[in-house]
C-alpha positions as CSV (number, residue, x, y, z in Angstrom):
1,X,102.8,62.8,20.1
2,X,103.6,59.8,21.9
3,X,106.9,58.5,23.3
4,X,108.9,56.1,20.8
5,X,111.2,53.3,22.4
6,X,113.2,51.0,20.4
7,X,113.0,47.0,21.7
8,X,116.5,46.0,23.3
9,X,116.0,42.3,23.5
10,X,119.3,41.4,22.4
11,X,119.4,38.2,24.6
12,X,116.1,36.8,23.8
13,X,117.1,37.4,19.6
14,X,120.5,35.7,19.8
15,X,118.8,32.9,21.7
16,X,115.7,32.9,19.0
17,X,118.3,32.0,16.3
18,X,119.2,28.7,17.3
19,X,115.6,27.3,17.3
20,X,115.8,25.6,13.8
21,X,114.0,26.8,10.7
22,X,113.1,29.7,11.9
23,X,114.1,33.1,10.3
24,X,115.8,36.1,11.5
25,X,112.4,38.1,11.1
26,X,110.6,35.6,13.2
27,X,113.7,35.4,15.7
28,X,113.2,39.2,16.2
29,X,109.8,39.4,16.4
30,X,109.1,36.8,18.7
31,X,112.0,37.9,20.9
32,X,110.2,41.3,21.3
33,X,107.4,40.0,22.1
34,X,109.0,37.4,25.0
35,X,108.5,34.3,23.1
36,X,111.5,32.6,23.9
37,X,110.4,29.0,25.1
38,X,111.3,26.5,22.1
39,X,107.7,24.7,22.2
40,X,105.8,28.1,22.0
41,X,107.9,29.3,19.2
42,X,107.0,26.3,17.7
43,X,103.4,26.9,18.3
44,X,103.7,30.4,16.7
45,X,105.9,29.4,13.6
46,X,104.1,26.4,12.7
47,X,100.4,26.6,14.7
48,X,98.0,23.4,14.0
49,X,95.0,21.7,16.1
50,X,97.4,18.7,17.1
51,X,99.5,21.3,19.2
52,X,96.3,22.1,21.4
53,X,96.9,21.0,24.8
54,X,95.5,17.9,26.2
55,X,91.8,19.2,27.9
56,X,92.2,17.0,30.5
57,X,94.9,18.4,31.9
58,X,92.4,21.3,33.6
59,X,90.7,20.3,36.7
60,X,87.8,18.8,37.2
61,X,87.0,18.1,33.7
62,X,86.9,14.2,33.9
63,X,84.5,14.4,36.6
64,X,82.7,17.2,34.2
65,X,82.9,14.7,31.8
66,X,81.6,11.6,33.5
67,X,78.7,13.9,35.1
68,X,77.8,14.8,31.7
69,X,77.5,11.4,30.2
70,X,75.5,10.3,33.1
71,X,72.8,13.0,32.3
72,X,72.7,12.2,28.8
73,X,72.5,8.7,29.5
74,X,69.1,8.9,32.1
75,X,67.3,11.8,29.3
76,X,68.0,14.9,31.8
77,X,68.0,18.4,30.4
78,X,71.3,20.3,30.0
79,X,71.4,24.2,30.3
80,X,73.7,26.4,29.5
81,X,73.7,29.8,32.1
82,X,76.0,32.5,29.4
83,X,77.0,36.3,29.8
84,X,75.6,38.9,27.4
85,X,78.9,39.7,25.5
86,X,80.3,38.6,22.4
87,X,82.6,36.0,24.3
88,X,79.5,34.7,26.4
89,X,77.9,34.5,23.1
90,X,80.5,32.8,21.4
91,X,80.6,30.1,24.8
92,X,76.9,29.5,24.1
93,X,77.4,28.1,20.9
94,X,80.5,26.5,21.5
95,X,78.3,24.3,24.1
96,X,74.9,23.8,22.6
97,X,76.2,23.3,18.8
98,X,78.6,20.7,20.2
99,X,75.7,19.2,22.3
100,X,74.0,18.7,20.0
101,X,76.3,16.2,18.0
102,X,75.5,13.7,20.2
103,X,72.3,15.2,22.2
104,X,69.3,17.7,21.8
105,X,67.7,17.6,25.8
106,X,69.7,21.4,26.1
107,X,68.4,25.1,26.5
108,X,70.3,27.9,27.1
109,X,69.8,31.2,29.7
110,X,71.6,34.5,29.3
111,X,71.2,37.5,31.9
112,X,69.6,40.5,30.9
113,X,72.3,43.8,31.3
114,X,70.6,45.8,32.7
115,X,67.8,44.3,34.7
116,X,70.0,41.1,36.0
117,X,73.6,42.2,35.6
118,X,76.8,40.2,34.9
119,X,76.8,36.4,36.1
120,X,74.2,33.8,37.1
121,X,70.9,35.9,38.5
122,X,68.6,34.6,40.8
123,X,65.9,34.6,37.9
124,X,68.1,32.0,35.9
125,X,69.0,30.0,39.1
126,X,65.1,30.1,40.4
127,X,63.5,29.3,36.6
128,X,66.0,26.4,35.8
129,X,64.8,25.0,39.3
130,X,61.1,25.3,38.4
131,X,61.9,23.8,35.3
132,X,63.5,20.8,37.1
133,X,66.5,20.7,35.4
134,X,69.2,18.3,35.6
135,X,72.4,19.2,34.9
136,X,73.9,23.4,34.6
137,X,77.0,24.1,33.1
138,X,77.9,27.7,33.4
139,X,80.2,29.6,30.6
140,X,82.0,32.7,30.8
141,X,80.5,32.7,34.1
142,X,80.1,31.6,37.4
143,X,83.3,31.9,39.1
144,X,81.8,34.4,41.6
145,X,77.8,33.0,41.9
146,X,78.5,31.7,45.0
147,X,74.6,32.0,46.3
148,X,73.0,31.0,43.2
149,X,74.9,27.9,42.5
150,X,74.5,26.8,46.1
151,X,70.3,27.5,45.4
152,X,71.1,25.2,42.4
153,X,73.0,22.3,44.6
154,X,70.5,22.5,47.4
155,X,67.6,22.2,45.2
156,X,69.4,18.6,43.6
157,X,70.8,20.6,40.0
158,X,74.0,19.3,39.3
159,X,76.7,22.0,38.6
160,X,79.2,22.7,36.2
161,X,81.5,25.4,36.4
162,X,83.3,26.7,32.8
163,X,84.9,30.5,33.4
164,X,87.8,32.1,32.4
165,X,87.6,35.1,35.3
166,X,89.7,35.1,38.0
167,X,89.3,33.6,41.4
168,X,88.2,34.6,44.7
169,X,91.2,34.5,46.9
170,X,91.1,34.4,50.6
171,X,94.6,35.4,52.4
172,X,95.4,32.5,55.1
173,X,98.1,34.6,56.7
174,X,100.8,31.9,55.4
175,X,99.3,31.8,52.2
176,X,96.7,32.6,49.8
177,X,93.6,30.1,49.2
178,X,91.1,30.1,46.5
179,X,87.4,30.0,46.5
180,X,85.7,28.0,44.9
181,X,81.7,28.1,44.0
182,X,80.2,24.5,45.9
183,X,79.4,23.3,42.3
184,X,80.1,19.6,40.9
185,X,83.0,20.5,38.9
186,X,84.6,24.0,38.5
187,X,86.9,24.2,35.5
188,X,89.0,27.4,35.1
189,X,92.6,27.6,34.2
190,X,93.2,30.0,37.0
191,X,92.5,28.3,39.9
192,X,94.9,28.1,41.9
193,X,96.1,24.5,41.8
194,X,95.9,24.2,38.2
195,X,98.8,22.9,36.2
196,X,97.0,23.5,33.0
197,X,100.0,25.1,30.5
198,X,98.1,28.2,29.2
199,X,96.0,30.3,31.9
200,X,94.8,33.0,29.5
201,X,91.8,31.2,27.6
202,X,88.5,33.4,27.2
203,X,85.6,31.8,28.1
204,X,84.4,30.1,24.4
205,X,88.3,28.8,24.8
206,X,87.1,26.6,27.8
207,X,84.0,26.0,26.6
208,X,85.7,25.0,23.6
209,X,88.0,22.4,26.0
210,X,85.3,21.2,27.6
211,X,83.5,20.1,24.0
212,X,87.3,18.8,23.3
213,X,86.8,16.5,26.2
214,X,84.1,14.9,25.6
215,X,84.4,14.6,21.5
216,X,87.6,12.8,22.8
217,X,85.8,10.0,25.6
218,X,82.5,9.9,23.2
219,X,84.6,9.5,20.0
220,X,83.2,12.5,18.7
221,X,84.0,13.8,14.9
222,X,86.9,15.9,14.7
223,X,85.7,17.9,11.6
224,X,82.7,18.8,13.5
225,X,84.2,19.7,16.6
226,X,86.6,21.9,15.2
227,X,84.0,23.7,13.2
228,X,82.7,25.0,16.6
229,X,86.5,26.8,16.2
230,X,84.1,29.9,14.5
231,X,82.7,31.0,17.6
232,X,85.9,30.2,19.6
233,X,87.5,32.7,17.4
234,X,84.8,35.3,17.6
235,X,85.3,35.1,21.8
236,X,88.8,35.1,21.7
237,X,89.3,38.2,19.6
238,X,86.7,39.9,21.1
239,X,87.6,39.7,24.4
240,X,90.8,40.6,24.1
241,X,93.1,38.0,25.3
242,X,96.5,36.8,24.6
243,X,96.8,35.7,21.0
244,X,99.7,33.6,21.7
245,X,99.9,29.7,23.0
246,X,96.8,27.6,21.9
247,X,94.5,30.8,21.3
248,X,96.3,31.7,18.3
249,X,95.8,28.5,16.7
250,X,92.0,28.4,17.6
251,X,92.0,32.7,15.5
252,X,93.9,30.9,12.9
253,X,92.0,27.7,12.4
254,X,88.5,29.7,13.3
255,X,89.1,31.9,10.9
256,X,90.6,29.3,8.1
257,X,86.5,27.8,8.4
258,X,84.9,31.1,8.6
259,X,86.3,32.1,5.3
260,X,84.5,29.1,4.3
261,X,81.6,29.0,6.2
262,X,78.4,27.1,6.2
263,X,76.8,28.8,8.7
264,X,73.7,31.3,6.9
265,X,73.8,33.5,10.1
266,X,77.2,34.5,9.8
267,X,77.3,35.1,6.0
268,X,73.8,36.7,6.2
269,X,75.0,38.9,9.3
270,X,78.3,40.3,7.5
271,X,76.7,41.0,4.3
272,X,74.2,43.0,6.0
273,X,76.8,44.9,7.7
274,X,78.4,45.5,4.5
275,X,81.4,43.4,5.1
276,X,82.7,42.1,1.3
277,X,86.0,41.6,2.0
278,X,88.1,38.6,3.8
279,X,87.2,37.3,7.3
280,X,90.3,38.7,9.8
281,X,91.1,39.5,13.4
282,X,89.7,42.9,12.1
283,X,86.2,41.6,11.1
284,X,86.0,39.6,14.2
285,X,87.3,42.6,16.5
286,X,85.6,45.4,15.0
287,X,82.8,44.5,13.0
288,X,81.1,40.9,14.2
289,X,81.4,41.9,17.9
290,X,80.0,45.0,17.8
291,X,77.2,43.6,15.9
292,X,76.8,40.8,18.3
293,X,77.5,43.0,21.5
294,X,75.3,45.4,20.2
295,X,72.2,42.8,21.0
296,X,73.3,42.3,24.9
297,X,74.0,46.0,25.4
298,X,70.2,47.3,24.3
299,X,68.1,44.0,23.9
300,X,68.8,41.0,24.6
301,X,72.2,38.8,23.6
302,X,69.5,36.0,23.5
303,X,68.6,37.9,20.0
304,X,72.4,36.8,18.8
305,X,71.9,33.0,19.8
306,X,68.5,33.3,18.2
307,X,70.5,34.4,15.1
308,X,73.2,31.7,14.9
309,X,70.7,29.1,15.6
310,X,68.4,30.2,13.4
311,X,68.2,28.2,10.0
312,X,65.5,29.7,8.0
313,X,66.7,32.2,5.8
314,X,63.9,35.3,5.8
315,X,64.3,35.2,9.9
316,X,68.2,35.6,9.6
317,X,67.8,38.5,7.5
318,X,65.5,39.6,9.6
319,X,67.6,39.1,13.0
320,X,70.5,40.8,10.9
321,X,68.5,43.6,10.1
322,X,67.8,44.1,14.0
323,X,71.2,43.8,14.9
324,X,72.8,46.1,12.5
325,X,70.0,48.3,13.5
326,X,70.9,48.1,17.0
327,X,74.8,48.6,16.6
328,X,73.9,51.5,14.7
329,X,71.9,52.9,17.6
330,X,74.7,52.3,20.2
331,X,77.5,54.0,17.9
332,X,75.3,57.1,17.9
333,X,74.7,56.6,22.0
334,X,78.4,56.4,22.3
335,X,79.4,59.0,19.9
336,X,77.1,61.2,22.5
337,X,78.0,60.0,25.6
338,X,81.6,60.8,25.1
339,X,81.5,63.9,24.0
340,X,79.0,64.8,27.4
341,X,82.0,62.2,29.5
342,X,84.4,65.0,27.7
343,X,83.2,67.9,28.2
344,X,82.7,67.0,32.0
345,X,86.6,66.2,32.0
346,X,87.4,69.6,30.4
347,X,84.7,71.5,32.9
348,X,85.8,69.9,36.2
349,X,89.8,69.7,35.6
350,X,89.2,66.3,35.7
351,X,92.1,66.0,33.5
352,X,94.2,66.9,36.2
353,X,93.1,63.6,37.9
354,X,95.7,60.4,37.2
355,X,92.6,58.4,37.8
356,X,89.2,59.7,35.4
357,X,85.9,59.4,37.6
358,X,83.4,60.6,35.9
359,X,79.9,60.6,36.4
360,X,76.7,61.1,33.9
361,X,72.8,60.3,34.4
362,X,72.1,60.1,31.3
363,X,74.8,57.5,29.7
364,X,72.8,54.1,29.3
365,X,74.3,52.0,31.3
366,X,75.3,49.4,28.6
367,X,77.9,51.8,27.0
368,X,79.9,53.2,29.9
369,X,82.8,50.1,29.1
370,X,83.5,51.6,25.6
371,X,82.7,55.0,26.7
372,X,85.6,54.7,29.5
373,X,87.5,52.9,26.5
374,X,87.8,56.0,24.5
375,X,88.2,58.2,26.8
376,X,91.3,56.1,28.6
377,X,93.0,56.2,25.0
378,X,92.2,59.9,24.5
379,X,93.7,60.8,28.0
380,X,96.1,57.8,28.4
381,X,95.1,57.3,32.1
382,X,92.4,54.9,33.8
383,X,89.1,55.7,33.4
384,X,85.7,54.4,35.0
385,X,82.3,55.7,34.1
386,X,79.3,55.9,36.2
387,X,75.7,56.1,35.4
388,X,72.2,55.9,37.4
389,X,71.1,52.3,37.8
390,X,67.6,51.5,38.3
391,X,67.7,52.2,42.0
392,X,68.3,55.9,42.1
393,X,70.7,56.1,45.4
394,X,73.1,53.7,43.5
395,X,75.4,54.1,40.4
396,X,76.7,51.3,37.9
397,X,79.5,51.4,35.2
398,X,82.6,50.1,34.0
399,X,85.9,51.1,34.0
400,X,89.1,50.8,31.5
401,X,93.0,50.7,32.2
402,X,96.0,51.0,31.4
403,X,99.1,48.9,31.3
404,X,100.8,49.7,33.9
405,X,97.6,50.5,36.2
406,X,95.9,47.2,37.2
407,X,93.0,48.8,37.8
408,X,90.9,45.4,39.6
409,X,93.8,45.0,42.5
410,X,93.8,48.6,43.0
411,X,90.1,49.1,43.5
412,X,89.8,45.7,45.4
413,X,90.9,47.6,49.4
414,X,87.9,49.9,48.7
415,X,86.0,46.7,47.6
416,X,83.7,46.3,50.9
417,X,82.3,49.8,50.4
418,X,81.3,49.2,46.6
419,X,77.4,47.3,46.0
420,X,79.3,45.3,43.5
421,X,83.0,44.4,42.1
422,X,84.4,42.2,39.5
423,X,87.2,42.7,37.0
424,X,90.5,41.8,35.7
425,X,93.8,44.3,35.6
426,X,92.7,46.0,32.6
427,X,88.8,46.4,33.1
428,X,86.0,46.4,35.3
429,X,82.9,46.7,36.5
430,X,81.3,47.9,39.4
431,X,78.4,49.6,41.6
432,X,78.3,52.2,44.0
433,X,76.0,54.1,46.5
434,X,75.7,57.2,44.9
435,X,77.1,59.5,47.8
436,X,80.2,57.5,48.4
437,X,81.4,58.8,44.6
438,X,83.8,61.9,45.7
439,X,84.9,59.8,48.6
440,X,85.6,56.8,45.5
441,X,87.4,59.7,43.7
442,X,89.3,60.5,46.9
443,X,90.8,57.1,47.1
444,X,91.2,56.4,43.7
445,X,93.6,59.3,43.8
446,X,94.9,59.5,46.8
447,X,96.7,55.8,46.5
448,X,97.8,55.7,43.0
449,X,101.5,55.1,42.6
450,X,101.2,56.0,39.1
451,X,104.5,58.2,37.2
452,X,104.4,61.2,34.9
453,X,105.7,58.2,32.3
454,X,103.0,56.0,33.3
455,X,100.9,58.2,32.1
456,X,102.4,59.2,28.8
457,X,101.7,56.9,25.8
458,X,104.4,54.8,24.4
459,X,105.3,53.3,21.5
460,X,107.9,50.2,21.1
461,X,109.5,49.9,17.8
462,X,110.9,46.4,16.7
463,X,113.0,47.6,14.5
464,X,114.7,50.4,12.1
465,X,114.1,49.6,8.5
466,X,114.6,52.2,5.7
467,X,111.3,52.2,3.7
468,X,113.3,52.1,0.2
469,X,114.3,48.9,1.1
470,X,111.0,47.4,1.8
471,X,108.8,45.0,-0.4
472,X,105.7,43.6,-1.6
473,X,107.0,40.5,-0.3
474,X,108.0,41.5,3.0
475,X,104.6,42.7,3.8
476,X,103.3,40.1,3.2
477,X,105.8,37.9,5.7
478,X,104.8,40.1,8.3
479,X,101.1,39.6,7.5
480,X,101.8,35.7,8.3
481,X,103.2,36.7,11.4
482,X,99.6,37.3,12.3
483,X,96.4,37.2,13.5
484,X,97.5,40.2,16.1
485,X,96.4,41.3,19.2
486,X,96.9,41.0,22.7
487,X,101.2,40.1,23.3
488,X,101.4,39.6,19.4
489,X,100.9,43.4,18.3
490,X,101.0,44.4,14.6
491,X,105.3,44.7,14.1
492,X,106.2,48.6,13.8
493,X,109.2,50.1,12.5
494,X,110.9,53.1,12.4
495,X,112.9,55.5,9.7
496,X,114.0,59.0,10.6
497,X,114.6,61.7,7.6
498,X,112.1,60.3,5.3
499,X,111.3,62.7,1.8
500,X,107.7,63.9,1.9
501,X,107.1,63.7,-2.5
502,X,103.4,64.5,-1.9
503,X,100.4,65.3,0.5
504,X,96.8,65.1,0.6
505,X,93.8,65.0,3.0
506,X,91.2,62.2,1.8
507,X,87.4,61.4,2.5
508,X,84.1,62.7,2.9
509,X,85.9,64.5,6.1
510,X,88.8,65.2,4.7
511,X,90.4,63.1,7.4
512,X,92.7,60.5,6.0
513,X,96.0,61.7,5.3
514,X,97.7,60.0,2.2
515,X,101.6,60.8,2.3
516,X,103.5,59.8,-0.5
517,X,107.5,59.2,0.2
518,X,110.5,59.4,-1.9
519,X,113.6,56.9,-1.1
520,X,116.5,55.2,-2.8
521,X,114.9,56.4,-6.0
522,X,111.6,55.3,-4.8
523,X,108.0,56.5,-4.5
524,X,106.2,54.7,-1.4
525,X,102.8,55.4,-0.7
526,X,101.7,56.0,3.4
527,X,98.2,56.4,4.8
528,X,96.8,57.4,8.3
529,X,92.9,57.4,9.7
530,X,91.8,60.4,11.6
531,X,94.8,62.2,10.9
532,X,93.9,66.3,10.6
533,X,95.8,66.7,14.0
534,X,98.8,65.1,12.3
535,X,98.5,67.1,9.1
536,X,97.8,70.6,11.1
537,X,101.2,69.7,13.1
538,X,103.0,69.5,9.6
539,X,101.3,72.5,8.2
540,X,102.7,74.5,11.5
541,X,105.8,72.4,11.4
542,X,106.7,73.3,8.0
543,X,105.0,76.9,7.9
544,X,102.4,75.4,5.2
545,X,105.2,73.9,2.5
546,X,105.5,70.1,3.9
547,X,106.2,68.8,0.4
548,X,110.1,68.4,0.0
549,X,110.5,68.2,3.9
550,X,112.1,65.3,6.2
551,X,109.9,63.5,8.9
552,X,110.7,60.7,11.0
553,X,107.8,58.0,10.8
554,X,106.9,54.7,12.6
555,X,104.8,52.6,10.4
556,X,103.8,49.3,9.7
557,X,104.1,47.7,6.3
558,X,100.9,47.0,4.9
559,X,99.3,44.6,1.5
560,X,97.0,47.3,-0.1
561,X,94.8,45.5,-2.5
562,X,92.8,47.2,-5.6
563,X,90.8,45.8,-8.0
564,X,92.6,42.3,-7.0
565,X,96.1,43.8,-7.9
566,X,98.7,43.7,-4.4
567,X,100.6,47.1,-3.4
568,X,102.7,47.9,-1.1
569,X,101.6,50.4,1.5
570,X,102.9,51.9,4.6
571,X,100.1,52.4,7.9
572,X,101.4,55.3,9.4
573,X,101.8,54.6,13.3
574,X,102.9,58.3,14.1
575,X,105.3,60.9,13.0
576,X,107.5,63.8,14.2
């Protein structure tokens, strides 16, 4: 059972209050969550597209701009260099289906995963040379393809640089300087000198500035570029970054047009995948990126593009088809390779480790990220998994973190002894000469400054609220507090000494755990997922009679809907 901590934010509540209009939930909320500046809370109470900041504030994006209206104007092609995931997906479509408003000269290039790895390869920069191209604009990408953009200048292709990722730096001795690929124009929120008011964009959110720009010089339709919000959305959930500032209005207003979509793929996709409900964070998190991820991880992402481009309706279905096929295939890869990543834990003491290296040939490379996912939630600790590249004598992987571990500046001393390196504090990716890997574990180990509470998992409560004083109506205030995520978790609450009324293990598993609750006269209904560790815990708790016993719950107040008819219903965090 995890740690449970109660937000003390006093300050940032009493100072939430005076910002007009807004309520005392909201105030609370936002103050546990560090939104305290009077223009974000504004943002987050009342989030629309004319709140968006001004794209030219970022660097280099008039010169991007003028460079790109110049190639338009003398008929030179336009390619797009992507990454394989769903946010270098997403950044692809952001560019070519706002292109091509105004422009149809464009093509597209996305690495393959396994054979090219992450960024701009030599076999996109070499082919879009041969193919004389004009003009490269890079997306979710490029902030490190120092050789293959300078291939690309040398050979007369102008470059555009649109990436999220963080920046080389180079210490100076009385400061830090950035560097910067030799391209045209490089356009990332986190370089250094930018004064651009929200660093954490994913890379579809700057490509998405970038199409901002120009709609805006080239007096561009609004309704059009804002339908390009879809994909934004898709990226920005999917690669997991802060749904506060700007990005939440781009989750809100992308998901406001997917709910009403006109776009086949997408409708075609979901219904394949069984989806029949409301488009959310969830869909977008859990059930569109997986199907679009799935494509990079064991084909080719250039199968998803092929899919959202795609406008005749038998070859959708059939691109849907592949890809649930393929998602399918990777949850069963997955499902296997962590039970082998396990088992190696349990049979090495690895769990002993505060850092989890671990090491399988047979894990397909694609996976080891979500692999080193779940195991870094199972063990609460940073985790990296390693498998055999295509050169024997060197291993590739990924690795996952926790907060308080930022697992890219910690790895970056033993950086000139890895093949390969790139990340940000809570994942990364990386290559290794195969016998360097116990001398890896060594320092991993070794210089971690991580604390026996670091490693514990925490929970932080924003408030106690008796569940017999909850309502329908409160549910659903909290559900407008949404879309959640990153620095806007799901609200939890707490209530010790709650009446159990009734009990029962659901599903084909028997591994949902309904609880029904008795309070103030009234009956609540409570439900957890993979909860048979939870229920044996009560069983042994309560010597097998848990009806008509106390427990202390966090939970988060949930709309349950059935048959179109609105419940309350508790989401059982944890319990003791």
């Amino acid at each position: 059972m995890a740690n449970w901590f109660i937000y003390n934010k006093k300050e940032n509540y009493l100072n939430n209050l005076k910002v007009k209009d807004i309520t005392k939930l909201e105030a609370l909320i936002l103050a546990n969550r560090d939104i305290i500046d009077p223009k974000l809370i504004d943002m987050f109470i009342n989030p629309s597209l004319d709140k968006l900041h001004d794209p030219f504030l970022l660097n280099d994006m008039d010169k991007a701009i003028d460079l790109i209206i110049n190639t338009i104007k003398s008929n030179g092609e336009i390619r797009i260099f992507g990454d394989y995931d769903q946010d270098g997906i997403a950044s692809v479509m952001t560019l070519m289906d706002g292109f091509l408003f105004f422009y149809d000269n464009i093509s597209y290039d996305i690495p393959n995963r396994v054979e090219e790895g992450y960024g701009i390869s030599k076999k996109m920069s070499n082919k879009a040379i041969d193919d004389k191209v004009s003009l490269v604009i890079t997306c979710d990408n490029g902030i490190t393809g120092f050789d293959e953009i300078k291939s690309l200048k040398q050979a007369g292709v102008k470059v555009i640089v649109t990436d999220h990722h963080q920046i080389k730096k180079q210490d100076k001795g009385d400061w830090i300087d950035q560097v910067l690929p030799e391209a045209d124009c490089v356009i990332n929120p986190h370089r250094l000198d930018s004064s651009y008011p929200f660093k954490d964009l994913c890379g579809a959110g700057v490509a998405f500035k970038l199409m901002s720009a120009l709609y805006q010089k080239l007096d561009g339709d609004l309704a059009y570029l804002y339908s390009l919000l879809e994909y934004v959305a898709m990226g920005t959930v999917a690669d997991i970054v802060s749904l506060t500032d700007e990005n939440r209005i781009f989750v809100i207003e992308g998901l406001k047009r997917l709910n009403n979509t006109e776009k086949l793929a997408i409708k075609i996709l979901l219904d394949q995948a069984g989806w029949e409900r409301k488009i959310d964070e969830y869909t977008l998190g859990f059930i569109l990126g997986p199907l679009m991820n799935a494509s990079g991880r064991l084909a080719s992402a250039k199968l998803a593009i092929d899919l959202l481009m795609e406008e005749d309706i038998d070859d959708i279905k059939r691109l849907s088809i592949k890809l649930v096929e393929l998602n399918n295939k990777r949850k069963a890869l997955t499902e296997d390779a962590f039970n082998k990543c396990d088992q190696i834990i349990i049979k090495n003491s690895y769990d002993k480790d505060k850092i989890l290296l671990i090491y399988d040939p047979s894990i397909d490379e694609s996976i080891c990220g979500i692999v080193a996912g779940r195991l870094k939630e199972k063990y609460h600790r940073p985790t990296i998994v390693l498998t055999e590249s295509k050169d024997p004598s060197i291993l590739k992987g990924s690795g996952r973190s926790i907060s308080a571990y930022n697992i890219y500046e910690e790895i970056k001393p033993y950086a000139n002894k890895l093949v390969s390196f790139g990340g940000h504090p809570l994942a990364c990716g990386l290559s290794i000469e195969k016998n360097l890997l116990e001398d890896f574990r060594k320092f991993l180990n070794e210089n971690e400054t991580l604390t026996k509470k670091d490693l514990e998992e925490s929970i932080n409560i924003d408030a106690q609220i008796k569940i017999g004083n909850l309502s329908l109506e409160f549910a659903e205030k909290i559900k407008d507090l949404g879309p959640f995520g990153k620095d806007n978790p799901k609200p939890i609450f707490a209530n010790k000494q709650v009446d159990i009324a009734n009990i029962s293990m659901l599903g084909k598993d028997k591994n949902t755990m309904k609880i029904r609750f008795h309070q103030n006269g009234r009956y609540i209904d409570a439900i957890k997922f993979n909860a048979k560790e939870y229920y044996d815990y009560l069983n042994l708790k309560f010597d097998g009679k848990i009806v008509g016993n106390k427990i202390d719950i966090i939970y988060f107040p949930d709309v349950n809907i059935f048959k179109g008819v609105k419940s309350l219903q508790l989401k059982l965090i944890d319990l003791r």
